[in-house]
N, C-alpha and C positions, 0 to 999 in steps of 0.2 A: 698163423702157424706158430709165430715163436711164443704164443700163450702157453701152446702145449708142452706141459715138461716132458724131456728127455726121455725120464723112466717110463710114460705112458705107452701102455701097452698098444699096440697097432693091429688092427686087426682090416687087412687088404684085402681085396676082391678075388685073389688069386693068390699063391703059396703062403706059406706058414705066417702066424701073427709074430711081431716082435717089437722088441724095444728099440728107440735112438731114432726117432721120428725126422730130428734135425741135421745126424748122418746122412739119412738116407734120402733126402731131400736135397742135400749138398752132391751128394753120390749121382743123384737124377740129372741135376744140373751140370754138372760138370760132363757127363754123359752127352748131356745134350748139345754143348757147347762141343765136343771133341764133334759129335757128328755132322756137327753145321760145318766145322771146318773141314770134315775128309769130302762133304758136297761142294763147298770152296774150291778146296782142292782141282779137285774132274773139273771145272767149267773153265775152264782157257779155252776149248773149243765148241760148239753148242754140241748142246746133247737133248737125245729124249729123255723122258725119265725112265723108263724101260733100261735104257744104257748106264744111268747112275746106280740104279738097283743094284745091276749085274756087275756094278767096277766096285761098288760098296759091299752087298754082302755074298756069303759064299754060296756055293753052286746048289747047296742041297737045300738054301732058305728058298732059292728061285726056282728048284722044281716043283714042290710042294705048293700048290694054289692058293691055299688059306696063309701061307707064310708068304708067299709073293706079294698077295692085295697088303696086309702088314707093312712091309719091306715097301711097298709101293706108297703109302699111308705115309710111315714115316718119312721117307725120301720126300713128298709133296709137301710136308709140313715146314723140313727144312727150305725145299724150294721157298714155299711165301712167306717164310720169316726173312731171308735173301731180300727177295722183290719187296717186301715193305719198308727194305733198312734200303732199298736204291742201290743196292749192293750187284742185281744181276738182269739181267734185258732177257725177254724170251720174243718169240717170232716162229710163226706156222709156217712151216716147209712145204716145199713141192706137193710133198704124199698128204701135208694136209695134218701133220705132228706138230706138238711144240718144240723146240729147242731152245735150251738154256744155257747162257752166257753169262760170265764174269761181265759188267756195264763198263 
């Protein structure tokens, strides 16, 4: 990526094409790193994922189906970056759930 100059025009899969390729990559990242930590955050006690959804985003991403599997997507992503860094322990409960813990 850092081949691509700046000024090159971007053309994404989704909203308008633009310039500052390596903005917006830093913009992503940092994105990404804030979300790892608000999943951080919640895990002092286990949780499903179900319940990290609904403490991370707002109520009308969680009633909307196609934005909840999303919301559930991303929540799972951050989950196994967690468990690959050794960072969190999960464990099936009673009903047969996972729950997710700070390690």
């Amino acid at each position: 990526m850092q081949r691509v100059p700046g000024s090159a025009l971007i053309l994404p899969a989704h909203n308008e094409p633009f310039h500052g390729l390596h903005q917006r990559l830093e913009q992503l990242r940092a994105s990404t790193v804030r979300g790892t930590d608000r999943v951080r955050q919640q895990l002092a006690q286990p949780l499903r994922v179900i319940d990290l959804v609904r403490a991370l985003y707002r109520s009308s991403i969680v009633a909307e189906q196609m934005h909840l599997n999303l919301a559930t997507g991303e929540t799972l992503a951050h989950l196994n970056y967690l468990d690959q860094r050794g960072e969190i322990v999960s464990a099936e409960d009673e009903d047969g759930a996972m729950r997710y813990r700070l390690a």
